[in-house]
C-alpha positions in Angstrom: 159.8 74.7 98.3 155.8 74.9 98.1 154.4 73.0 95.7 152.0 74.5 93.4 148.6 71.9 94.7 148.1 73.7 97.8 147.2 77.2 96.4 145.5 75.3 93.0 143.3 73.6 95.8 142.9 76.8 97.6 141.3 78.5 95.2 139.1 76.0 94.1 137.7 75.6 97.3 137.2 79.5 97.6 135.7 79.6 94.3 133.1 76.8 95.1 132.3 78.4 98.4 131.3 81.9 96.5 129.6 79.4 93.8 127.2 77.8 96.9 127.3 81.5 98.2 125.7 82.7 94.8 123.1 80.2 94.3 122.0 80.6 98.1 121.5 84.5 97.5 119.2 83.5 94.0 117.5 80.9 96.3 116.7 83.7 99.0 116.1 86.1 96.4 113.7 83.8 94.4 111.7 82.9 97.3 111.4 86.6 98.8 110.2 88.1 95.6 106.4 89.0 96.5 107.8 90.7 99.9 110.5 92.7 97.5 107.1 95.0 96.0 105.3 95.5 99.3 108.9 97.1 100.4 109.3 99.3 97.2 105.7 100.3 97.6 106.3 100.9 101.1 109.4 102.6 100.6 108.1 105.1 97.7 105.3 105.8 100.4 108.2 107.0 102.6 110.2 108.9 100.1 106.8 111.0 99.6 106.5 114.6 100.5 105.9 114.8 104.6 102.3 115.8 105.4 101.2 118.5 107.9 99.0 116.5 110.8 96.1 118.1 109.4 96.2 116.7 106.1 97.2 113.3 107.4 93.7 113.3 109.7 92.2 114.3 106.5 93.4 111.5 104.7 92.2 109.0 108.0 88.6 110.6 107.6 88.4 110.2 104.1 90.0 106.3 104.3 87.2 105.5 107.0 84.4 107.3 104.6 85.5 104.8 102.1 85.3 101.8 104.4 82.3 102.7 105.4 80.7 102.9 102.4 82.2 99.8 101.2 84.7 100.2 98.9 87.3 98.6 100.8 87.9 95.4 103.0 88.8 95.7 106.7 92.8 94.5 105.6 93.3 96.9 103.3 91.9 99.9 105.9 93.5 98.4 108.5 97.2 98.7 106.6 96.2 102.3 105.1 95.4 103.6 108.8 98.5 102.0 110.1 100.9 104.0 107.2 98.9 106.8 108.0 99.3 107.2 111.5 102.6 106.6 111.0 103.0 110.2 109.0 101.6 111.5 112.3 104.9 113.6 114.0 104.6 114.3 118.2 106.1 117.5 118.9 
């Protein structure tokens, strides 16, 4: 006859292992907050409506206008080219 310790003890130790599991994912979660925006910002870029290569060079000569005259920093052009060129499709 089993006794009734054994599954008692069983559960508590899966119950503590999801507990630890738990606060791990809030840990993880916590400390990868500020990445979690620059993915939904880059994802909503994504979802956008696809742009003919025309209009995508159009964009790339109007971001390097901008940096030229000075309204941006070479980080922020250098990441706005980079998405840009990324629109670009090879046939």
């Amino acid at each position: 006859m089993a006794t009734g310790r054994s599954s008692f003890a069983k559960r508590q130790r899966d119950m503590a292992k999801k507990a630890k599991a738990q606060a791990k994912r809030e840990r993880r979660l916590e400390k990868n907050d500020p990445l979690e925006s620059e993915d939904e910002e880059e994802e909503a870029i994504d979802a956008g409506p696809k742009l003919s290569n025309d209009e995508v060079m159009a964009q790339v000569a109007d971001l390097h206008r901008r940096y030229d005259d000075g309204q941006m920093d070479l980080d922020t052009f250098d990441e706005e080219r980079a998405a840009l060129m990324a629109q670009i499709s090879v046939d």
